[in-house]
FIZA-533250 format. One line per 4 residues: number of its first residue (from 1); their letters; for each residue x, z, y of N, C-alpha, C. Coordinates in steps of 0.02 Angstrom, whole numbers. Example, Ala and Ser with C-alpha at 12.3 -4.5 7.8 and 13.67 -1.06 7.14 Angstrom:
REM residues 2
1 = as = 660,390,-284,615,390,-225,660,390,-165 | 642,354,-112,684,357,-53,645,394,2
This chain:
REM residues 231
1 = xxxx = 489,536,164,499,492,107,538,430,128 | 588,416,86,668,346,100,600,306,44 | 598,230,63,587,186,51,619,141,62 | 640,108,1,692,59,-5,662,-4,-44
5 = xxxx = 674,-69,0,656,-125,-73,711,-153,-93 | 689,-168,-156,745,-212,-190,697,-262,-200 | 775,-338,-195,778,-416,-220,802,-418,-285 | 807,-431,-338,855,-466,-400,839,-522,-401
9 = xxxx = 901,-556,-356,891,-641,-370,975,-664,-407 | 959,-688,-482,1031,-711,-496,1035,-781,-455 | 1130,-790,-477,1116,-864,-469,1098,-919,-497 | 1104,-911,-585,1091,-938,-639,1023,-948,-661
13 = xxxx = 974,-1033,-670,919,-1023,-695,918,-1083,-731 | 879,-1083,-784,907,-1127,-847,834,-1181,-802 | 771,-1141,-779,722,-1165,-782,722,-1231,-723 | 740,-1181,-675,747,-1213,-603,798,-1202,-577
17 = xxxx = 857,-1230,-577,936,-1208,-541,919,-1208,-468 | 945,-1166,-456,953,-1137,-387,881,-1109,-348 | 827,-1109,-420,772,-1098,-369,759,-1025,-306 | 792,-997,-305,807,-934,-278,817,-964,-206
21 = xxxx = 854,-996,-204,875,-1035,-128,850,-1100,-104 | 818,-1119,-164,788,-1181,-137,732,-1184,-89 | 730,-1244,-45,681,-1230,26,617,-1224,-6 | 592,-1188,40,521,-1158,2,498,-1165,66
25 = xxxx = 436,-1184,119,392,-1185,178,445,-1188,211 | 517,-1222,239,553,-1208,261,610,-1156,269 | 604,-1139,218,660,-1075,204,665,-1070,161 | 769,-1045,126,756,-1017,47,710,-986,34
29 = xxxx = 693,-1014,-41,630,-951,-59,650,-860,-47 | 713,-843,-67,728,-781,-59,713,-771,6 | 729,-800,69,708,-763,126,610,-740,136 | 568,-787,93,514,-736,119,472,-679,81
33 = xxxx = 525,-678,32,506,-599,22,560,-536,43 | 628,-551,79,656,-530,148,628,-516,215 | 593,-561,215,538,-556,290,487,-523,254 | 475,-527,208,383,-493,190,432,-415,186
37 = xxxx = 481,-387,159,484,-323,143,501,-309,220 | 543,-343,259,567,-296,320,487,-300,375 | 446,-320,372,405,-325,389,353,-268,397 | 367,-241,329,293,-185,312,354,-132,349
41 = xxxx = 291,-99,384,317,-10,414,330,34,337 | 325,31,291,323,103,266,405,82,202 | 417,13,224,502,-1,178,543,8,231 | 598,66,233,648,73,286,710,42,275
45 = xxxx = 726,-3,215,793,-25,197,791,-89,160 | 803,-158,170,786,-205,102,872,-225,79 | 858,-198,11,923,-232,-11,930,-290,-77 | 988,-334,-72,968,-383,-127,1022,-372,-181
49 = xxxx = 1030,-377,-230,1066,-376,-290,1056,-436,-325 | 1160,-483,-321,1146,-526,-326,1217,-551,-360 | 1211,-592,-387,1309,-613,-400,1320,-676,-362 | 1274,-703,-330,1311,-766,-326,1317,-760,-234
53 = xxxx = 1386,-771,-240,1386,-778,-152,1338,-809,-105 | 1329,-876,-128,1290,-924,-75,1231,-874,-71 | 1189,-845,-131,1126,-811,-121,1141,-744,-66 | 1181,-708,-86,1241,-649,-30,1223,-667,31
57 = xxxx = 1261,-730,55,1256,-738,114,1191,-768,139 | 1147,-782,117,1082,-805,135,1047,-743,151 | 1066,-709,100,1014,-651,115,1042,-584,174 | 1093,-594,181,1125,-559,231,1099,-585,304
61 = xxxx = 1108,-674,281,1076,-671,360,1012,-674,379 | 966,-672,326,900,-645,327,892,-583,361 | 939,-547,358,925,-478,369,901,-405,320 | 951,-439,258,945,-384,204,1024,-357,198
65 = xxxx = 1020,-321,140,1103,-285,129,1104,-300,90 | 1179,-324,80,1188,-363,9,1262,-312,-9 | 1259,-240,-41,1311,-208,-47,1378,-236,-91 | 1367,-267,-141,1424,-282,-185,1388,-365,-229
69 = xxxx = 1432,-376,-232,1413,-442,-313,1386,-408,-374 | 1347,-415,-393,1318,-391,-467,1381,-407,-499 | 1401,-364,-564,1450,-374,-605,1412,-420,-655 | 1461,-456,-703,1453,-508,-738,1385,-484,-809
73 = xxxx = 1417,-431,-822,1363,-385,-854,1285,-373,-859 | 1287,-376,-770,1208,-376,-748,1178,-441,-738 | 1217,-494,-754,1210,-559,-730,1188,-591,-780 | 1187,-597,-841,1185,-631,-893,1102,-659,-892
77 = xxxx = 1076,-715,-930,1009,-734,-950,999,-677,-944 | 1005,-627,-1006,955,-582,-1060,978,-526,-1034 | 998,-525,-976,1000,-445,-924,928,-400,-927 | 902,-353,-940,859,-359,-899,852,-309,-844
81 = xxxx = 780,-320,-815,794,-299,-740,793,-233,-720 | 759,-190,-777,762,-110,-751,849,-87,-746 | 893,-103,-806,962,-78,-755,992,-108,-712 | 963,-175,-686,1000,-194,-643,981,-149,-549
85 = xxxx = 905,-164,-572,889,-101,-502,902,-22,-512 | 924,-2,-547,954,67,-571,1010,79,-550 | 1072,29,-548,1133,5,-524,1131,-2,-463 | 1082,-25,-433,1103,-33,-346,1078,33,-327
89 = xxxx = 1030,72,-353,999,138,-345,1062,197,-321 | 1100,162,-384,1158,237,-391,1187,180,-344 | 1209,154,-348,1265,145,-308,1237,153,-201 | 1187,135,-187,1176,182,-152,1173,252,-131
93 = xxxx = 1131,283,-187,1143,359,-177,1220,384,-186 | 1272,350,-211,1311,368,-201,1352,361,-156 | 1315,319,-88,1356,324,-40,1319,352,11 | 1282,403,-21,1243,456,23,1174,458,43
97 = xxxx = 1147,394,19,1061,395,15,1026,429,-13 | 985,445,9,930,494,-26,862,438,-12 | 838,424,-87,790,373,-100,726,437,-156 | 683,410,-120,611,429,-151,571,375,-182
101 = xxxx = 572,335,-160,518,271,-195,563,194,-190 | 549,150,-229,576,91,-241,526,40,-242 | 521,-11,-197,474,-57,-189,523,-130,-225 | 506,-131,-286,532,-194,-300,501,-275,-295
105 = xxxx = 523,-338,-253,497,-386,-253,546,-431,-287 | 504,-484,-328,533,-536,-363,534,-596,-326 | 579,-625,-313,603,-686,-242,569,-745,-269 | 548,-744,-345,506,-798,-350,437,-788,-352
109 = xxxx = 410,-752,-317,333,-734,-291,325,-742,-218 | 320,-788,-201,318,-801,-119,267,-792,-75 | 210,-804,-142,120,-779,-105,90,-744,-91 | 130,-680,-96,97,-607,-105,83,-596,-40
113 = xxxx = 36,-554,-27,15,-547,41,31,-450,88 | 2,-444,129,34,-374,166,-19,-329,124 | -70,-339,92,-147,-308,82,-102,-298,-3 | -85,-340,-30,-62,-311,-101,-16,-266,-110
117 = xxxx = 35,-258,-58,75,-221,-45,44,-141,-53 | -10,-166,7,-21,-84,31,-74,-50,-19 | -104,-115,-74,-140,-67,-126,-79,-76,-171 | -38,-76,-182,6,-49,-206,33,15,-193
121 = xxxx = 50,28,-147,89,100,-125,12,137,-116 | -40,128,-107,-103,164,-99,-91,184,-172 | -97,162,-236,-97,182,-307,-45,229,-314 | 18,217,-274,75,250,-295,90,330,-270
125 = xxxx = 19,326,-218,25,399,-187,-30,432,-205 | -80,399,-278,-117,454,-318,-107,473,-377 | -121,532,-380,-86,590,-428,-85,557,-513 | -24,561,-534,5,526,-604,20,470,-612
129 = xxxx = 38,423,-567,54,363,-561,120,366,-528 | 176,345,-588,264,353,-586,274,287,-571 | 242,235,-590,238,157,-544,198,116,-560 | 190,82,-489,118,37,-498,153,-43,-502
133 = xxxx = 115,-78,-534,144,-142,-530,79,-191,-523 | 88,-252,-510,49,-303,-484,29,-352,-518 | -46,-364,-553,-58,-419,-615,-123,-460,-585 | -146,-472,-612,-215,-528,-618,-233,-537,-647
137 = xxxx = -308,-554,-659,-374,-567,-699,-306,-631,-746 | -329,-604,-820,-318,-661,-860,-342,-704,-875 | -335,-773,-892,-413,-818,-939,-375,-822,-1018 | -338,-780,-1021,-327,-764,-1105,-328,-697,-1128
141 = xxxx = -369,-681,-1182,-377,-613,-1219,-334,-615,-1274 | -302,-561,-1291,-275,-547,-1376,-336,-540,-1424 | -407,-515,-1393,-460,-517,-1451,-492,-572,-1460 | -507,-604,-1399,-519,-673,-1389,-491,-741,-1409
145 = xxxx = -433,-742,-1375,-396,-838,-1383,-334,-825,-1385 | -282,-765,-1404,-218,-763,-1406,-221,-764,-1486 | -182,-794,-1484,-153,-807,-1573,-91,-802,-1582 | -89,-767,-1662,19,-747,-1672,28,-770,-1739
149 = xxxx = 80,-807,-1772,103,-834,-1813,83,-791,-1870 | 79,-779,-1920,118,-720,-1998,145,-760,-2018 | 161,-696,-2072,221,-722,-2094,213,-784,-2145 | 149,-787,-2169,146,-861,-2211,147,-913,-2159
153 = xxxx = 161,-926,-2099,139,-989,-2063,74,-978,-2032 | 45,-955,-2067,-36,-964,-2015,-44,-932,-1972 | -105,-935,-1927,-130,-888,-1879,-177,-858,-1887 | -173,-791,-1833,-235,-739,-1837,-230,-739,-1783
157 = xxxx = -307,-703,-1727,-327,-672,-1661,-253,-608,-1666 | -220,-615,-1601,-173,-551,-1594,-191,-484,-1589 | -276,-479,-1587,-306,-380,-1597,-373,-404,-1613 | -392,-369,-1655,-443,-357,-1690,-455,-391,-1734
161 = xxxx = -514,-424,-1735,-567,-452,-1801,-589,-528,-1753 | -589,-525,-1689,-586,-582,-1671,-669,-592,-1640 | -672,-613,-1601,-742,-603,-1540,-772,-660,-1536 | -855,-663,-1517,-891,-735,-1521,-874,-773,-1458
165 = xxxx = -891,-716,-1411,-903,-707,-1338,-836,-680,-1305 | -825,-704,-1258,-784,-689,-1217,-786,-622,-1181 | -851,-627,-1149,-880,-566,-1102,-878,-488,-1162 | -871,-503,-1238,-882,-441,-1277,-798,-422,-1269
169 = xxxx = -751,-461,-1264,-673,-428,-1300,-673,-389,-1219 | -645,-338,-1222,-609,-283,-1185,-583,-316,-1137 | -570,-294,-1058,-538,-323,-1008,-472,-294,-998 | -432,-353,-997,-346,-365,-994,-349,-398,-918
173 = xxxx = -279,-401,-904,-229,-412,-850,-168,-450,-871 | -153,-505,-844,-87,-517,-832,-35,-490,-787 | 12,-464,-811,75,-449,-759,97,-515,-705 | 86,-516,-654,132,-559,-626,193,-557,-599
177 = xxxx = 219,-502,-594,297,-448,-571,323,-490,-489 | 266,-492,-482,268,-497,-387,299,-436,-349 | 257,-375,-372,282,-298,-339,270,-243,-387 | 331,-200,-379,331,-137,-440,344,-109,-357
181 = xxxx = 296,-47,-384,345,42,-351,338,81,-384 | 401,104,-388,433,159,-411,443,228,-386 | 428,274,-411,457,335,-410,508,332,-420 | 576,379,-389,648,372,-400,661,403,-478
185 = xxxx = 619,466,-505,637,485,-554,598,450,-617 | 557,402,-611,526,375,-662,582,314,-659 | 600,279,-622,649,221,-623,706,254,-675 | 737,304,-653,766,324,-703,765,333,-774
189 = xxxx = 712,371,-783,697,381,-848,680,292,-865 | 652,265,-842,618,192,-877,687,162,-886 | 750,150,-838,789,110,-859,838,155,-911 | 820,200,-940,855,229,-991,803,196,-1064
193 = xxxx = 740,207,-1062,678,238,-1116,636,166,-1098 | 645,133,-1070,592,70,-1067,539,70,-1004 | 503,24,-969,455,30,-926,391,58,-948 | 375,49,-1014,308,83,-1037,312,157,-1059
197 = xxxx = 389,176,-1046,382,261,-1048,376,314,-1015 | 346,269,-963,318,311,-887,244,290,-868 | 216,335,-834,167,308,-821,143,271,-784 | 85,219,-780,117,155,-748,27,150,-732
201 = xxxx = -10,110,-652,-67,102,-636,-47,44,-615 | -129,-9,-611,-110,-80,-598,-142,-96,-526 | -102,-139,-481,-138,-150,-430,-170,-224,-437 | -223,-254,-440,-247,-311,-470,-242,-359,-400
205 = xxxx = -199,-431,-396,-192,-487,-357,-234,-533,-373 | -266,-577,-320,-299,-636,-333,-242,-685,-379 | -259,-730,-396,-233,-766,-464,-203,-829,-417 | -235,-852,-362,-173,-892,-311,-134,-854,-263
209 = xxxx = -125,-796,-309,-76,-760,-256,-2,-748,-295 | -24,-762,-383,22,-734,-419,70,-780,-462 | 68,-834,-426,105,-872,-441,197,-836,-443 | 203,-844,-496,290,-858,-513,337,-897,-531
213 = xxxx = 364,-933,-478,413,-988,-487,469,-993,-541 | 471,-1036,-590,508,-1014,-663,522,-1107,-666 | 483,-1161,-623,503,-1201,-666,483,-1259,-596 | 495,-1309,-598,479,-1389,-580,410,-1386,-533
217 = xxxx = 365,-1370,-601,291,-1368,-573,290,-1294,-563 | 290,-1257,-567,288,-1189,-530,302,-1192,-456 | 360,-1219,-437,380,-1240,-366,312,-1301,-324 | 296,-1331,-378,249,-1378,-307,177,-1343,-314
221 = xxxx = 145,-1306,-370,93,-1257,-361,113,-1234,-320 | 143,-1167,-316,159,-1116,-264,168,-1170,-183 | 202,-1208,-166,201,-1263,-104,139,-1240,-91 | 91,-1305,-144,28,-1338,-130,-36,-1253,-93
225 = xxxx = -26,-1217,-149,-51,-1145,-132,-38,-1134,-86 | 44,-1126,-30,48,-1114,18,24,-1148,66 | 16,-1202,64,-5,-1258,119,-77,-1241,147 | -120,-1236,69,-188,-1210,77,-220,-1133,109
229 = xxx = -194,-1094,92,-180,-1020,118,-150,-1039,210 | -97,-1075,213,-79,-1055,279,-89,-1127,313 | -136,-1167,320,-170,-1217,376,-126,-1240,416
């Protein structure tokens, strides 16, 4: 089995400019999920998909492959990410790779640890699971405390009839999109048909692990988290 990870770090962020490269524990943030993928034994290749040079060359000298510039296409805000890792897919196999599984990491998840990883690919090697991805205990329910507009202006609970108790509404997960793996032929089909048209198992992260850098304060949580975690 070829195990390959992919990076998608643009250069463009409305939230946090340049947070992709900005120093993070002493290093662009992109380099330590570069070091976290070349790290694990069971990823034989890390590659990044990227348009912006400066990120290119950072991550090259990290010690990833940075095959081409993302075209302008894949670059945009409102890209999203299943064809952009579909695109580096083929364009590898077409220069003769033979890929079985896809370990995708998001460069703004820096906390993830070697143990989430490996219950990750542990899920991904039992039977009916086309990809596993990585969430956390929520403290918001759709039966519970999520609320959605109608169309008159007001609000309703987003499922059901609406709960006294917390402990009664059904247990949910947040996505934190720290780590997806993929099957090569479910990647396919999903970046044609959507991610929910495959079948999909969750590997559950502690909740200071799943931090995702999107903004200002996202960056000094994730720090402060790191500081505490690593003494």
């Amino acid at each position: 089995m070829t195990t390959i990870a992919t990076i998608c770090a643009r250069g463009g962020s409305k939230g946090l400019p340049g947070k992709n490269i900005r120093p993070f524990a002493g290093q662009p943030l992109i380099v330590h999920s570069i070091a976290f993928a070349r790290a694990h034994p069971a990823i034989n290749a890390v590659y990044v998909s990227t348009d912006d040079p400066t990120i290119a060359e950072i991550a090259a000298q990290a010690g990833a492959t940075v095959p081409f510039l993302r075209p302008a296409e894949l670059a945009r805000d409102d890209a999203p990410k299943l064809p952009v890792i579909e695109h580096l897919v083929r364009h590898l196999e077409a220069q003769g790779a033979e890929i079985t599984r896809i370990v995708d990491l998001q460069p703004t998840s820096p906390l993830r640890a070697r143990e989430d990883l490996d219950g990750c690919l542990a899920l991904a090697c039992s039977p009916g699971a086309e990809l596993v991805l990585s969430a956390f205990d929520s403290g918001f329910n759709p039966y519970f405390n999520l609320i959605e507009q109608q169309p008159d202006g007001c609000v309703r609970i987003s499922k059901g009839d609406g709960l006294a108790a917390r402990q009664a509404a059904p247990k949910v997960w947040a996505l934190n999109g720290s780590i997806y793996v993929w099957q090569r032929g479910a990647l396919r089909h999903a970046a044609a048909n959507g991610l929910w048209s495959v079948r999909v198992a969750a590997h559950i992260m502690p909740s200071a692990r799943s931090v995702d850098i999107d903004t200002a304060d996202d960056f000094a949580l994730a720090e402060w988290l790191h500081t505490r975690q690593n003494p």
